[in-house]
C-alpha positions in Angstrom: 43.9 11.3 6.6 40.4 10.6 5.6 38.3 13.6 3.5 35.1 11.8 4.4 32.6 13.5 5.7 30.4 12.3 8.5 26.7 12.3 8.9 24.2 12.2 11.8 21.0 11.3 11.5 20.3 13.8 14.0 21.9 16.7 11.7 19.9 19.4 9.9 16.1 18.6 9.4 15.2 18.1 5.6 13.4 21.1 3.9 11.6 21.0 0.5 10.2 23.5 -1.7 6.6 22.6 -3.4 5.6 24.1 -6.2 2.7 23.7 -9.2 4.1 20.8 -11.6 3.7 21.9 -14.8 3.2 18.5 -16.4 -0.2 18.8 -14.0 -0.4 22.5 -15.6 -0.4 21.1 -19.3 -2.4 18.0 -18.2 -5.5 20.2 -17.5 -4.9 22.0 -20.5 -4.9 18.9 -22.9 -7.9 17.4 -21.1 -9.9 20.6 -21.6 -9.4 20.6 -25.5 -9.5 16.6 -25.8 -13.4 17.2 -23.7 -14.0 19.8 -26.6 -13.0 17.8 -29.5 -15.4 14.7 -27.7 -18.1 16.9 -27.5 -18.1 18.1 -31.5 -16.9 14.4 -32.5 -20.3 13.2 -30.3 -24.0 13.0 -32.3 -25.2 15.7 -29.8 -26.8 18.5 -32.1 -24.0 21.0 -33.1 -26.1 24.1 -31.4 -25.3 22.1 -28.3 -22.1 21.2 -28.9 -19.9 24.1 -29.8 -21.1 26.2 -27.0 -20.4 22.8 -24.5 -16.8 22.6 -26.4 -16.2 26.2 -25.4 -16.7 25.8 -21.9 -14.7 22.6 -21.8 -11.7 24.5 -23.1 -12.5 27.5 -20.7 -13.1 25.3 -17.9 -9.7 23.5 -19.0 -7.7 26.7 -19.0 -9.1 28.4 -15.7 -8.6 25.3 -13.9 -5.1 25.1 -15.2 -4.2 28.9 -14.6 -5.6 27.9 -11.5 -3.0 25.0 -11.1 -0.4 27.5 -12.5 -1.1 30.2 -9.9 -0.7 28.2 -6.5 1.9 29.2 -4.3 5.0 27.8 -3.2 5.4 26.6 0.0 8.1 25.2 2.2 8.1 21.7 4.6 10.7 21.3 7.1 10.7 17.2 8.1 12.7 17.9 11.4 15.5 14.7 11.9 14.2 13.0 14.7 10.8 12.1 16.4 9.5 16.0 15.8 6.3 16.7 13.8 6.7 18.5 10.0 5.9 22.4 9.9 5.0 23.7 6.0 5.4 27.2 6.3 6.2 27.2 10.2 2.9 25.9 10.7 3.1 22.3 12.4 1.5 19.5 11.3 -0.6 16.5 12.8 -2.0 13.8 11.5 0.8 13.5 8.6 0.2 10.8 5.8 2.9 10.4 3.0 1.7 8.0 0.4 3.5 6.9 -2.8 2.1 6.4 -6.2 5.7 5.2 -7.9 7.2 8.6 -8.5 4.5 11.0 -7.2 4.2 11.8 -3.7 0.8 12.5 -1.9 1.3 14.5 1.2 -2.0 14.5 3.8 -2.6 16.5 6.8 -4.3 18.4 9.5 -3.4 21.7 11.2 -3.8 22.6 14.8 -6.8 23.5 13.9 -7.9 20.5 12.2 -8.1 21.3 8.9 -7.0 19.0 5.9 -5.1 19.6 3.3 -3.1 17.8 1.0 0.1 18.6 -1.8 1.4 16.6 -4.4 5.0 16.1 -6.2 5.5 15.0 -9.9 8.7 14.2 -11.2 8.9 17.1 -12.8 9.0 18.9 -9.5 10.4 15.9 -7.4 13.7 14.6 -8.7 14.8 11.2 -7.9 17.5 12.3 -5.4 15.5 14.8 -3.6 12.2 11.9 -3.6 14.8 9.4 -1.8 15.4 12.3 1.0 12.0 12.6 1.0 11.2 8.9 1.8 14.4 9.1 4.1 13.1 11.9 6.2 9.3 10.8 6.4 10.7 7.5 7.3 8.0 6.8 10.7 10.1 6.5 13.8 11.1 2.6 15.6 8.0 0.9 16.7 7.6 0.5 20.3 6.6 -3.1 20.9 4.8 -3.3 24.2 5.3 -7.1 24.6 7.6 -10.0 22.9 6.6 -10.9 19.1 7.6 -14.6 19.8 5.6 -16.9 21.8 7.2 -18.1 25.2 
């Protein structure tokens, strides 16, 4: 008796949650303070500089609350030739590209506008980013005529 289980490419479609990576979220942070320190460590005049270093870290820290703030939202890569849906809206125009562990989702709506999400690995672990690849996976190529030569 085997305890297998057997799969189907054709089971349920893949679903992932996306949410603000907080390495992104302390990135922002860091950059905002490390602006600040180049401005005071700079020759610029210090009347210049202090007020410039202050908005660098506030600039730093709204953009990471910003970050911070986003909401979640939900894909659903149906198995099969069907289009993607985040947050039952469907998709056209999908692009997933790969920068080694971070993943670049691209898009338009019905409507035609863009937009774009990213994973870290901080939100993407490694056995959810191989389901990933797996479901985004573009469908068999149709070859209109022979690839060799007659």
């Amino acid at each position: 008796m085997s305890h297998s289980t057997h799969s189907s490419a054709r089971s349920a479609p893949f679903r992932l949650e996306w949410g603000p990576s907080r390495w992104l979220v302390t990135a922002q942070r860091v950059l905002g303070l490390l602006a600040a320190w180049s401005l005071v460590a700079s020759e610029m005049p210090h009347r210049v500089a202090y007020p410039l270093a202050m908005a660098a870290i506030a600039g730093g820290a709204w953009q990471a609350r910003r970050l911070a703030r986003r909401p979640h939202r939900w894909i659903v890569w149906p198995a099969g030739q069907g289009a993607p849906q985040l947050d039952g809206v469907v998709l056209r125009s999908v692009e997933l590209h790969w920068r080694g562990p971070l993943a670049f989702l691209h898009w338009r709506d019905a409507t035609g506008k863009a937009g774009r999400l990213s994973w870290w690995p901080d939100t993407l672990p490694a056995p959810t980013r191989r389901e990933l690849r797996l479901a985004a996976r573009p469908g068999p190529a149709a070859q209109a005529r022979a690839s060799m030569a007659p």
